[in-house]
C-alpha positions as CSV (number, residue, x, y, z in Angstrom):
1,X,0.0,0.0,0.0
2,X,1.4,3.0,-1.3
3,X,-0.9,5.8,0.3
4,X,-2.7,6.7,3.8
5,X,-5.6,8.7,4.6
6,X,-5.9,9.7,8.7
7,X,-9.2,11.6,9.5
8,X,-12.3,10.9,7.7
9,X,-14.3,13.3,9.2
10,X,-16.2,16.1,7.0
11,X,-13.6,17.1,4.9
12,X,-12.0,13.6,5.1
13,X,-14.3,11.4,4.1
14,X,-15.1,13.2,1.0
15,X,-11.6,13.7,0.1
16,X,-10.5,9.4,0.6
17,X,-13.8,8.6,-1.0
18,X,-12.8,10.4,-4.1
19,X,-9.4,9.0,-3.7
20,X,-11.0,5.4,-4.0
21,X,-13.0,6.0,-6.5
22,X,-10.0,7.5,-8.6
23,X,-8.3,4.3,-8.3
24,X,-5.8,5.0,-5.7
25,X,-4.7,2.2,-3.5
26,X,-6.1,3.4,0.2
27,X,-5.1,2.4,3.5
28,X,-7.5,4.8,6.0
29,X,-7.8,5.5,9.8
30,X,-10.4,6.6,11.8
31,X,-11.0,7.1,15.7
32,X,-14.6,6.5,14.4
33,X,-14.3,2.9,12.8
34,X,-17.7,3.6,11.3
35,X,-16.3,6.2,8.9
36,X,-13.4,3.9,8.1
37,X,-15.6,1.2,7.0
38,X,-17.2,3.1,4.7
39,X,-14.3,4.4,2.9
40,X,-13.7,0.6,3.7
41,X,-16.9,-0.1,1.5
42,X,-15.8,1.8,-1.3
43,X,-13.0,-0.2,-1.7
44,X,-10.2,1.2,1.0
45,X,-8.6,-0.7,3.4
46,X,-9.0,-0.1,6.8
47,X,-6.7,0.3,9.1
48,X,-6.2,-1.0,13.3
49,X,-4.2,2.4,14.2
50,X,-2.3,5.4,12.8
51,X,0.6,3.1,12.9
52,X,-0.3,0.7,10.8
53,X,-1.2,3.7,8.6
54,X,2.6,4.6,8.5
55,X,4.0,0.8,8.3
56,X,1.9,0.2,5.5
57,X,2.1,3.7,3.4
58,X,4.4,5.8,2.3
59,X,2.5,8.7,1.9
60,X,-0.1,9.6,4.8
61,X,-2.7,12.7,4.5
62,X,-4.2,13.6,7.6
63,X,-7.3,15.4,7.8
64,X,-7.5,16.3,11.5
65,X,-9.6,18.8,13.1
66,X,-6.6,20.7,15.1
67,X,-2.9,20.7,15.9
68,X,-4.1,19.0,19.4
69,X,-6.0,15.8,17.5
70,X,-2.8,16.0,14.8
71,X,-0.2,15.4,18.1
72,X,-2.8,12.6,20.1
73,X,-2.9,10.3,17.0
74,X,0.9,11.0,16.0
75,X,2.1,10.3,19.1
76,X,4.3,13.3,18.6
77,X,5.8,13.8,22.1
78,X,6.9,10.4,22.0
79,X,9.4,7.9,20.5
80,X,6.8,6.9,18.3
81,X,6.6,9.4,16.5
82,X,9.5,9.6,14.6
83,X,9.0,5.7,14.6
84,X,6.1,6.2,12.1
85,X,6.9,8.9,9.7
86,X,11.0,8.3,9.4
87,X,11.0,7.7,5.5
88,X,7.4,9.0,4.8
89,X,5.6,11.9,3.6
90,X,3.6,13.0,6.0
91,X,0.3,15.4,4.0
92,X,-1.2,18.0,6.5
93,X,-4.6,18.8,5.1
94,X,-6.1,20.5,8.3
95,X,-6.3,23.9,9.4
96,X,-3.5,24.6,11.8
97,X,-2.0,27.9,12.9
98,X,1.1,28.6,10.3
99,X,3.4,28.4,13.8
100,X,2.3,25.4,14.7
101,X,2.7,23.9,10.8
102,X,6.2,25.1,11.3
103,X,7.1,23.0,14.4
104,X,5.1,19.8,13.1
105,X,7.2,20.5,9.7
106,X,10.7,20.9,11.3
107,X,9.4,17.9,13.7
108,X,9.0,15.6,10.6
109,X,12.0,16.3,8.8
110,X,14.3,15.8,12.3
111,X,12.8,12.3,12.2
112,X,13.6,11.4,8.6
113,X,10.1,12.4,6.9
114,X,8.8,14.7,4.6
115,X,6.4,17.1,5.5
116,X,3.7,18.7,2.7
117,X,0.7,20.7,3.7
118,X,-2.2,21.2,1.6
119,X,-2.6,25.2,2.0
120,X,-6.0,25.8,0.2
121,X,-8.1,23.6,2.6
122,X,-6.8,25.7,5.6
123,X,-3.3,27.3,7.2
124,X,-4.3,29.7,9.5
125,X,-1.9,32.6,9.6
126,X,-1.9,36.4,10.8
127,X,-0.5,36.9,6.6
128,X,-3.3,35.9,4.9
129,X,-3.2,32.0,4.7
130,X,0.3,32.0,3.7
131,X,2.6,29.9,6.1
132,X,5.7,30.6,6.4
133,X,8.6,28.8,5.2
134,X,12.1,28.8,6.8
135,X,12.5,25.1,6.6
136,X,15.4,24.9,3.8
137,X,13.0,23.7,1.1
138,X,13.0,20.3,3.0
139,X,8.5,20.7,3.2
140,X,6.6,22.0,0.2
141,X,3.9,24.3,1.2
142,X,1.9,26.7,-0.9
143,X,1.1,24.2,-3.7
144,X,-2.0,25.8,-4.0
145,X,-5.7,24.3,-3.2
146,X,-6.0,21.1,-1.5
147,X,-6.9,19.1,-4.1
148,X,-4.1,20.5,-6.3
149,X,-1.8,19.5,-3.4
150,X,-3.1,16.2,-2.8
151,X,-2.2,15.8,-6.8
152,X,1.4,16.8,-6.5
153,X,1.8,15.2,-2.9
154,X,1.1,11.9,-4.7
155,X,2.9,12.7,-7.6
156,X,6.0,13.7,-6.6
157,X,6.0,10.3,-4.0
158,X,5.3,7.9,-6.9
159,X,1.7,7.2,-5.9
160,X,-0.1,8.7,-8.9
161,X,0.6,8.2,-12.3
């Protein structure tokens, strides 16, 4: 399995849905198993955990509702963390504060992973939705809406064709 999908909530479940239904391999996570099995339905796997996510794809969007969800099911402040996404790309879809997309960014690429954030669904930031960079090129942020950055996420990572 090539790609992950973490957080099938509003915005989530839409997005994996018409990542299934494109034809892209899906492995998905949900705290909610419900919403999992119906991405399940549509022909997704589903996964037991966020780690099995990570051990099983190399590319993992999350759609999570804030930067406090994002750090629960990453297990950021832990070992773990850097466990999962070492060799990954890691997709950040959510809205988040451009400070804390920073620090989740620079966290990523300490551990080994990649770190690519879908703008155009949602970067909060006192600059007009424009995060800032400062990272050495290692993320790739502003790639434009989130679809377009789902696109080039899974493009540049070998996932899509």
């Amino acid at each position: 399995m090539s790609v992950g999908f973490i957080g099938l909530g509003n915005m989530g479940l839409p997005m994996a849905l018409n990542m299934v239904r494109a034809g892209t391999p899906l492995l998905v996570w949900n705290r909610s198993r419900d919403k999992a099995e119906l991405v399940g339905m549509a022909g997704a796997t589903v996964a037991d955990s966020p780690a099995h996510v990570f051990r099983d794809a190399r590319t993992v969007f999350l759609m999570l509702a804030n930067g406090t969800v994002i750090d629960e099911v990453l297990d950021r402040y832990t070992p773990r963390f850097a466990q999962m996404v070492a060799g990954r790309t890691l997709v950040q879809m959510g809205t988040t504060e451009a400070s804390y997309s920073e620090r989740l960014s620079e966290d990523t690429t300490s551990a080994g992973g990649r770190y690519v954030e879908g703008t155009g669904v949602g970067v909060a930031s006192p600059r007009g939705g424009r995060p800032a960079g400062g990272d050495g090129g290692r993320s790739r942020r502003g790639r434009g809406c989130g679809a377009s950055a789902a696109r080039a996420a899974l493009r540049n990572h070998g996932a899509l064709r």
